[in-house]
N, C-alpha and C positions, 0 to 999 in steps of 0.2 A: 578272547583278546590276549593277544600277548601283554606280558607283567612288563611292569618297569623292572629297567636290571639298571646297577649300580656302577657309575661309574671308576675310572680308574683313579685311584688313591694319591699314585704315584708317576712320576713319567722320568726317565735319564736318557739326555742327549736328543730329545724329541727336536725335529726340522720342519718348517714348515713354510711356506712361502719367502725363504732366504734367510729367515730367522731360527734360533736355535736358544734352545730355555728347556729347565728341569722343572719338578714341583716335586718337593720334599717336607718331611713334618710330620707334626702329629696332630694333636686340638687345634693347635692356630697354625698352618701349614704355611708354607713361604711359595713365591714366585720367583725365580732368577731368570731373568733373559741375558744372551751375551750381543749384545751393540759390535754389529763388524763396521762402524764409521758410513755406513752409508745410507742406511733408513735410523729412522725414529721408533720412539713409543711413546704413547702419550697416558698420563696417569692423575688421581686426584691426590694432590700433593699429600693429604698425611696417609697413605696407605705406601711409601715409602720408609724399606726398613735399611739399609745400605746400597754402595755403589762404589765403582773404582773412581778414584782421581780421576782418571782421563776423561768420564763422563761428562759434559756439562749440561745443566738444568735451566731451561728456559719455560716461554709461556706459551702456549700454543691458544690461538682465539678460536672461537668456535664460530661456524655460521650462524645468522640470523639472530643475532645481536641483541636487539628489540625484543624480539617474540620469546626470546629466553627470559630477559627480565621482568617481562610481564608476567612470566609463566612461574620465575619465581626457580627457574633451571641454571645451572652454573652456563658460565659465559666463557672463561677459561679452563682451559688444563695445563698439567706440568707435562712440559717435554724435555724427550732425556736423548741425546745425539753424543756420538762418540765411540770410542771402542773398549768394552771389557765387560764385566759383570755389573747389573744392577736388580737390586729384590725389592720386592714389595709384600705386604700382605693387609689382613683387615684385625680388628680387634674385637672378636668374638670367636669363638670354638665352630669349624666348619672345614671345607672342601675345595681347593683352588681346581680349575678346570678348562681347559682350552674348548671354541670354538673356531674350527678353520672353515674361514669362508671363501668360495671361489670367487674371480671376479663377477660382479654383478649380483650375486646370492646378500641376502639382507637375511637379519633375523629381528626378532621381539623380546624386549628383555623386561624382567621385571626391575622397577624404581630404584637407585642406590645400591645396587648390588654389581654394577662393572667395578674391575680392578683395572685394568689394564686394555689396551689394544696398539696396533702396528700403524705407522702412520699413513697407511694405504686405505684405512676403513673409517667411511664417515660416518660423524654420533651425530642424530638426530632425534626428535622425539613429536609424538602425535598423543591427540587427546584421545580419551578411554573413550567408547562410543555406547552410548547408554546408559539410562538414571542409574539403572538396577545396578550396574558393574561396577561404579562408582560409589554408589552407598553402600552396597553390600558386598562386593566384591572382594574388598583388601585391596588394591588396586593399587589406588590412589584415583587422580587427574591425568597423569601419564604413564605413557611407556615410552622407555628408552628404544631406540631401531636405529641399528650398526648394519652399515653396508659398505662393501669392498667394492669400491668404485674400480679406477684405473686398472688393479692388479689384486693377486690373489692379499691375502691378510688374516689376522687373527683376533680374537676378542680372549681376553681371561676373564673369567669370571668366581665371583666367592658364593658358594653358597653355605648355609646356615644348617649346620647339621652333615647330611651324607646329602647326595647327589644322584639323583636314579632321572635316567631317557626312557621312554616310551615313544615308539614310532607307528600312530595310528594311520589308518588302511582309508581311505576314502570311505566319509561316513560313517567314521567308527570314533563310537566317543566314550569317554572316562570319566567323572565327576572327582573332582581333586579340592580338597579343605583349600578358601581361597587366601591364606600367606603361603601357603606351598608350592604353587606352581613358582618357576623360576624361568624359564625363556620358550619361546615356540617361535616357528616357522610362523611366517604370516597367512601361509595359507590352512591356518588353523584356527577356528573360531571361535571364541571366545563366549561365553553366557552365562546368566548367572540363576541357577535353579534353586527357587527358597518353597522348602518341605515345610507347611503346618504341623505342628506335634499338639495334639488338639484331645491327647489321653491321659486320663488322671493326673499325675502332679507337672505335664508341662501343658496342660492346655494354655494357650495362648500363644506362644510361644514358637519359633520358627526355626528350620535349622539350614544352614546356609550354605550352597559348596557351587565352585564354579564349573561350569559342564564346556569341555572340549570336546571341538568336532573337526577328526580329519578331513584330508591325508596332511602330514606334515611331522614333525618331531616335538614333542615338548618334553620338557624339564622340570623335575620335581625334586623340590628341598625337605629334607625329615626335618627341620628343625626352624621354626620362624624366626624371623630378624628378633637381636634382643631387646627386652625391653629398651633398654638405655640408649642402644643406637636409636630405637625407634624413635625417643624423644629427643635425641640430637640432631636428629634428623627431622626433625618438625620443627625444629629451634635454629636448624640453618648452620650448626656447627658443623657438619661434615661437609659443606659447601665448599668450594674453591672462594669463592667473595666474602669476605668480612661479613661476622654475622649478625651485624645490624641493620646491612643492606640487605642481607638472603632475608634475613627476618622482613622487612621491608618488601623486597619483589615475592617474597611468597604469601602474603596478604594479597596484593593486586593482584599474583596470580589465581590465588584461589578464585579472586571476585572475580576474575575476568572469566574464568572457566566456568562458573557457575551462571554468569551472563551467555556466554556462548553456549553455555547446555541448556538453558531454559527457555534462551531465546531463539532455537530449532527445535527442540522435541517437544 
């Protein structure tokens, strides 16, 4: 099996479907994109770290309205239109990194870990499909899936720790500790394989890791979300909506998702 190898650290003057952005830094790295006045990006407002004057910061609504608040999923994002420089980054120690997707191409992301994308790619998201991947997984209830509709586009992403791709071969699969994985191709299958440890001091006891199955790309994070985010992120602060309501839509989301898995499987 080929290894995972480690992505690039750094990028200057990278292009890419009409857009143009560096990535620089060290522990907490930065995003710059430079706005030539005629497309967007769209971002969760507090992973903005500067930006020129000429930028202006609007809202961008997201589809399906409803099925977000149930789901207990941000409704809005920040949109940034204009011409010059604007950065972002996240707060934790980890690795900014582009996805270029061609039109029509879609990927799989893991939960709270987008920065940024081009306003050519739509964010959508689907329920996890099975008990096991959802209880045992790390998972959560969803996953995030960006696809470049109209035209080519880009997704940034942070991940926690270093950043390593593996591109399995049809039918070729890897078991990865489940807060690790970080995004895959959809035609990548997802599973969740729980080992009994049933020898002297761990009898009882299980040990748990998700099993991919080509062909497709997936992504792997050295380092899992931090504690803190994790609970701010179960508390609704890293939401785009006030976090009385996230608090609020992610109660009915859970119960709603928990009805809808129990009441098919």
């Amino acid at each position: 099996m080929q290894l995972p190898t480690l992505l690039p650290l750094k990028t200057e003057g990278e292009s890419f479907a009409g857009f143009s952005y560096h990535l620089d830094g060290g522990l907490v790295p930065a995003l710059t994109v430079n706005l030539n006045g005629q497309s967007s990006i769209y971002f969760e407002h507090h992973t903005l770290l500067w930006k020129s004057t000429s930028i202006q910061i609007g809202i961008k609504k997201l589809d399906g309205v409803f099925n977000r608040m149930i789901s207990g999923m941000p409704i809005f994002m920040t949109e940034a239109v204009g011409t010059g420089p604007i950065a972002m980054s996240r707060d934790g120690v980890g690795q900014i990194f582009p996805l270029h997707l061609k039109r029509g191409q879609e990927i799989d992301i893991r939960e709270h870990q987008f920065l940024a994308a081009t306003n050519s790619v739509d964010y959508s998201f689907q329920m996890v499909r099975g008990i096991a991947n959802i209880l045992f997984g790390g998972t959560g209830f969803f996953i995030d899936k960006f696809r470049a509709l109209s035209d080519d586009g880009i997704v940034w992403l942070y991940g926690y720790g270093n950043v390593f791709e593996v591109n399995l071969a049809a039918g070729e699969q890897i078991d990865v500790e489940p807060s690790a994985w970080l995004y895959k191709d959809p035609t990548v299958q997802m599973d969740t394989n729980l080992t009994n440890l049933s020898t002297g001091l761990f009898g009882g006891n299980s040990f748990t890791l998700n099993r991919f199955t080509g062909p497709g790309k997936l992504g792997i994070q050295s380092m899992s979300m931090p504690n803190i985010l994790a609970a701010n992120v179960a508390s609704g602060v890293t939401s785009s909506n006030s976090s009385s309501n996230t608090e609020a839509a992610g109660v009915i989301g859970l119960a709603s998702a928990a009805f809808k898995l129990f009441g098919k499987d």
